[in-house]
Backbone as a chain_set.jsonl record, in Angstrom:
{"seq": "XXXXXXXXXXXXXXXXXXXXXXXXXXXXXXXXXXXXXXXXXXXXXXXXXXXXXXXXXXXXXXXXXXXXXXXXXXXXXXXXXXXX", "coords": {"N": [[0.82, -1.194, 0.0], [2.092, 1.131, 0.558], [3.488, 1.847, -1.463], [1.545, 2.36, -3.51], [0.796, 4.348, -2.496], [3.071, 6.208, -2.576], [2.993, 6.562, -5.128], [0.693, 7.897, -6.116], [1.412, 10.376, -4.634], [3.776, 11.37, -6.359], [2.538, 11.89, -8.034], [0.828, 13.872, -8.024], [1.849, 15.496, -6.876], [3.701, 16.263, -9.29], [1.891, 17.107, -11.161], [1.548, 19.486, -10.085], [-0.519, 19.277, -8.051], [-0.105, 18.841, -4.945], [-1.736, 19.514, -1.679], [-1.797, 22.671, -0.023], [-0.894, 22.601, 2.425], [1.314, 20.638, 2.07], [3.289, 21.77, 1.385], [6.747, 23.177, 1.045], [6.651, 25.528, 1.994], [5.712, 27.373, 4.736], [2.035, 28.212, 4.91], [2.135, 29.231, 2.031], [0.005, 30.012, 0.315], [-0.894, 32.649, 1.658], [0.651, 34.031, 0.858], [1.921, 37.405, -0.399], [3.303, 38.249, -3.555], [6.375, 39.256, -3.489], [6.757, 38.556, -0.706], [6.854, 35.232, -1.425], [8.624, 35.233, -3.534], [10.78, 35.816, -1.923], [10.434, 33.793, 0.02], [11.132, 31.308, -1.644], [13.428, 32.001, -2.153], [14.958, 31.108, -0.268], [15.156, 27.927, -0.273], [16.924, 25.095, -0.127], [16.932, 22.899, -1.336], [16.323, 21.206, -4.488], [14.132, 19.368, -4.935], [12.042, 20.691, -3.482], [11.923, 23.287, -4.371], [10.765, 22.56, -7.013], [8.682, 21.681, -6.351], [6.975, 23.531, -5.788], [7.222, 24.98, -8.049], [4.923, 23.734, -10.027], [3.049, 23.347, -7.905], [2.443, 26.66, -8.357], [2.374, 26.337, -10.434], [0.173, 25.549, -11.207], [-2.045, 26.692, -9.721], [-2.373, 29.758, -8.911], [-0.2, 30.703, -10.389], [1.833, 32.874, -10.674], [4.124, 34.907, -11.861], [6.043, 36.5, -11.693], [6.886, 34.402, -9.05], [6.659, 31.947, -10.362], [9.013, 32.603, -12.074], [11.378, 32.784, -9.602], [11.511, 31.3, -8.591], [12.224, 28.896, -10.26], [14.765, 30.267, -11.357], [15.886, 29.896, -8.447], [16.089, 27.138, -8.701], [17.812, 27.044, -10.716], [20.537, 28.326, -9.733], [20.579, 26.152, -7.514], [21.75, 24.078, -9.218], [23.834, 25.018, -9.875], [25.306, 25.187, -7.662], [25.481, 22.715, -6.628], [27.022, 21.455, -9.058], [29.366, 23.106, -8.85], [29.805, 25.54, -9.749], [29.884, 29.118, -9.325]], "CA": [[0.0, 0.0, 0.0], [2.991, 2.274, 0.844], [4.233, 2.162, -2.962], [0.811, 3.214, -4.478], [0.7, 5.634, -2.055], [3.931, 7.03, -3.193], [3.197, 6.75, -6.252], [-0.137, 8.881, -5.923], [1.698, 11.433, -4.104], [4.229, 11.705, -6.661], [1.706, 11.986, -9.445], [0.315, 14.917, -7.533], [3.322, 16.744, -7.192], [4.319, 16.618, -10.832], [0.681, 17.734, -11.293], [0.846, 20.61, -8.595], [-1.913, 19.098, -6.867], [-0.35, 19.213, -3.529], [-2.346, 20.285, -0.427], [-0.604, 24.025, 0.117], [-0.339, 22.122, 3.676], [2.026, 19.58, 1.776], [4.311, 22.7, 0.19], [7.704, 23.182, 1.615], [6.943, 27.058, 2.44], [4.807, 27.372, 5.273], [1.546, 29.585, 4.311], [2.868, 29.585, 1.012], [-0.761, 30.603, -0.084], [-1.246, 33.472, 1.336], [2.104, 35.071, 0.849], [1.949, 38.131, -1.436], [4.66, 38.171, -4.649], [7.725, 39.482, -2.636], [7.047, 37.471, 0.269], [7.107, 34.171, -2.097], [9.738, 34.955, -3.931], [11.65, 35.779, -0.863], [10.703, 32.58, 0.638], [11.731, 30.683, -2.362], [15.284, 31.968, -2.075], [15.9, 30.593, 0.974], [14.764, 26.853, 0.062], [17.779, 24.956, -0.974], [16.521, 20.945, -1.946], [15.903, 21.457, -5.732], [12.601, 18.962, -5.023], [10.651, 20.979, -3.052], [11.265, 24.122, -5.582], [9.87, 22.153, -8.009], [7.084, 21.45, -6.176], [6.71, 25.185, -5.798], [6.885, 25.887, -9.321], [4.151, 23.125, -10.172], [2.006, 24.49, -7.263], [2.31, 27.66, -8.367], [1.959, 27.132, -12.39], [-1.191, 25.124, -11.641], [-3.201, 27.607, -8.917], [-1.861, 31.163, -9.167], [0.841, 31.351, -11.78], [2.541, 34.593, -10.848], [4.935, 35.195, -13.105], [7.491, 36.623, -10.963], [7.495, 33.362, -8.065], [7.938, 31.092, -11.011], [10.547, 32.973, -12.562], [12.28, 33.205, -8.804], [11.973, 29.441, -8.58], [13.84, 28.577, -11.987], [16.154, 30.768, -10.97], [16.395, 28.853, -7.388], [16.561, 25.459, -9.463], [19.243, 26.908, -11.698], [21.223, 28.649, -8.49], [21.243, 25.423, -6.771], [22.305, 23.025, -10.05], [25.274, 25.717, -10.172], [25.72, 25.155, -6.362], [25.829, 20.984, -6.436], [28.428, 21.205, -9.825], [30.673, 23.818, -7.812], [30.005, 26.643, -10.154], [29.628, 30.186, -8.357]], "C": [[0.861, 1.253, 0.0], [3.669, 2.769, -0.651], [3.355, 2.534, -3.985], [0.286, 4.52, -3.876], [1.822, 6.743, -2.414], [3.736, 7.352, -4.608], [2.248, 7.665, -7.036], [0.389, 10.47, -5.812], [2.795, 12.033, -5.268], [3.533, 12.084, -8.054], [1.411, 13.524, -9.273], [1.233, 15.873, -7.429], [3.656, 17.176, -8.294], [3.407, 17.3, -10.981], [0.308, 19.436, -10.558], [-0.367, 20.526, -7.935], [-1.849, 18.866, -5.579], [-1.667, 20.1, -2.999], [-1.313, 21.258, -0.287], [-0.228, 23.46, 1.873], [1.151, 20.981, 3.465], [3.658, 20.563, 1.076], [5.624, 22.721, 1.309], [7.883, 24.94, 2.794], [5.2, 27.338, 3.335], [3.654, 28.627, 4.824], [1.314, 30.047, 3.017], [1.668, 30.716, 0.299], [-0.909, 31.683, 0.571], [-0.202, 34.681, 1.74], [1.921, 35.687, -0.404], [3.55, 37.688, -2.685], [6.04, 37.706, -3.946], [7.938, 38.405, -1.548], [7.463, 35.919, -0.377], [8.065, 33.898, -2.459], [11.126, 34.719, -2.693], [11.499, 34.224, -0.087], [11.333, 31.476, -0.293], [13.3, 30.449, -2.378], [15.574, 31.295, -1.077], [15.569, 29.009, 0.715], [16.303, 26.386, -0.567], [18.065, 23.505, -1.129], [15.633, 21.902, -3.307], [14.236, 20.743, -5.826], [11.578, 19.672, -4.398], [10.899, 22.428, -4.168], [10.732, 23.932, -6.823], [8.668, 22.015, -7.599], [6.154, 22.911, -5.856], [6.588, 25.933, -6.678], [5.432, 24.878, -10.247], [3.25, 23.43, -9.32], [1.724, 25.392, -7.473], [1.997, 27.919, -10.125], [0.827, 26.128, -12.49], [-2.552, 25.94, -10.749], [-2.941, 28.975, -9.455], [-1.654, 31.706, -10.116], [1.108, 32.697, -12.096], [3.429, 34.211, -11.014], [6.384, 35.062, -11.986], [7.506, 35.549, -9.764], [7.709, 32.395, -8.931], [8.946, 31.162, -11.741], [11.605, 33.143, -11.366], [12.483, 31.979, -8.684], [12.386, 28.918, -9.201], [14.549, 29.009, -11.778], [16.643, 29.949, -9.448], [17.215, 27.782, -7.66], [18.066, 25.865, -9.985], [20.8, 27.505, -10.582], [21.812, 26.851, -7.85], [21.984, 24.276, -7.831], [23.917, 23.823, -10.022], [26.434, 25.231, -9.115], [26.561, 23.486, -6.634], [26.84, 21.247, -7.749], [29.652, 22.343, -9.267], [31.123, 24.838, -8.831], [29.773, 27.994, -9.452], [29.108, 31.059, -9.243]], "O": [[0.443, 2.305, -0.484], [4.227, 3.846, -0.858], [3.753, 2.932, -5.08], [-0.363, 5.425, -4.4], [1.554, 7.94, -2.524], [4.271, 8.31, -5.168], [2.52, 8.16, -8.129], [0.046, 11.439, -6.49], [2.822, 13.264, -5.246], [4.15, 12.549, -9.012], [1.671, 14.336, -10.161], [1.229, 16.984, -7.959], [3.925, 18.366, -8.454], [3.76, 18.479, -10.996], [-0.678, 20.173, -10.539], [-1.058, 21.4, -7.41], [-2.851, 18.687, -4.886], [-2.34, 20.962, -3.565], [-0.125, 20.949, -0.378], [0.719, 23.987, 2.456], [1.863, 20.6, 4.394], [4.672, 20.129, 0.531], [5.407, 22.252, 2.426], [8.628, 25.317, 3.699], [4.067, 27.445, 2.865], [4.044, 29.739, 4.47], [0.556, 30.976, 2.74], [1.966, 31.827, -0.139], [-1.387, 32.314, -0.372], [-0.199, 35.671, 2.472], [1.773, 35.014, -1.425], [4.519, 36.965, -2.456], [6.602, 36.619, -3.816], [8.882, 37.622, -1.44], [8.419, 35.376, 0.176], [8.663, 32.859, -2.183], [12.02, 33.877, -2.612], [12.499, 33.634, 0.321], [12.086, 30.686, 0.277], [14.053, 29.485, -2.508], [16.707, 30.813, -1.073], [15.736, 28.492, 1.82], [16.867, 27.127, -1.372], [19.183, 22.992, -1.069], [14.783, 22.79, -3.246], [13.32, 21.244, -6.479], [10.391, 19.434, -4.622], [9.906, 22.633, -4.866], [10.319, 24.804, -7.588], [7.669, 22.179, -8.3], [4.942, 23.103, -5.753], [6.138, 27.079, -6.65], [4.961, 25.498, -11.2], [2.296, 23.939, -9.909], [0.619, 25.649, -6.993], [1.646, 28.887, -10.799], [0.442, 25.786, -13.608], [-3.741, 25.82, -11.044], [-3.395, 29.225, -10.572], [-2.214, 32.624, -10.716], [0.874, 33.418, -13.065], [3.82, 33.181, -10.464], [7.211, 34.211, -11.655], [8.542, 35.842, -9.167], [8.731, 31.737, -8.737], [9.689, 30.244, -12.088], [12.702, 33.574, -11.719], [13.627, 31.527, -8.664], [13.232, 28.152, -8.741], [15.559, 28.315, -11.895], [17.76, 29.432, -9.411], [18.336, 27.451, -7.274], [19.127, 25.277, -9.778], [21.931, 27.055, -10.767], [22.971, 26.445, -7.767], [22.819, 23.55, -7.29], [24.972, 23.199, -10.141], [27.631, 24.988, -9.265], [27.754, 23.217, -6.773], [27.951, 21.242, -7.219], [30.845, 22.097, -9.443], [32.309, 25.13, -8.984], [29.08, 27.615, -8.507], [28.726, 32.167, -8.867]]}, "num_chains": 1, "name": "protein.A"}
């Protein structure tokens, strides 16, 4: 049961159909722009800003938190190959 439950949950994620209780950024909903983006910067596991840009390009879809979260993603791919 534990492996179609993962496998649910990961459906839902790709999907952005998390619960905003399931998001990595507490609140996340009812954080204005700035606040979002600002919380975005500080996450730094590439999976939950994905799940932040799939939450956010299937409810919302402001522009500027998923352009701060691609930029997160691409920040931290720079980080893990040991570019600066």
């Amino acid at each position: 049961a534990d492996g179609a439950a993962d496998v649910f949950r990961s459906v839902r994620k790709s999907s952005g159909l998390l619960d905003p209780a399931e998001l990595p950024i507490e609140d996340f909903d009812e954080l204005n722009v700035a606040q979002a983006v600002s919380a975005v910067k500080e996450l730094t596991d590439a999976a939950q800003v994905r799940d932040i840009v799939a939450y956010e390009e299937a409810h919302k879809n402001r522009h500027g938190v998923v352009s701060a979260a691609q930029a997160r993603l691409a920040a931290i791919a720079q980080e893990v190959v040991g570019i600066n």
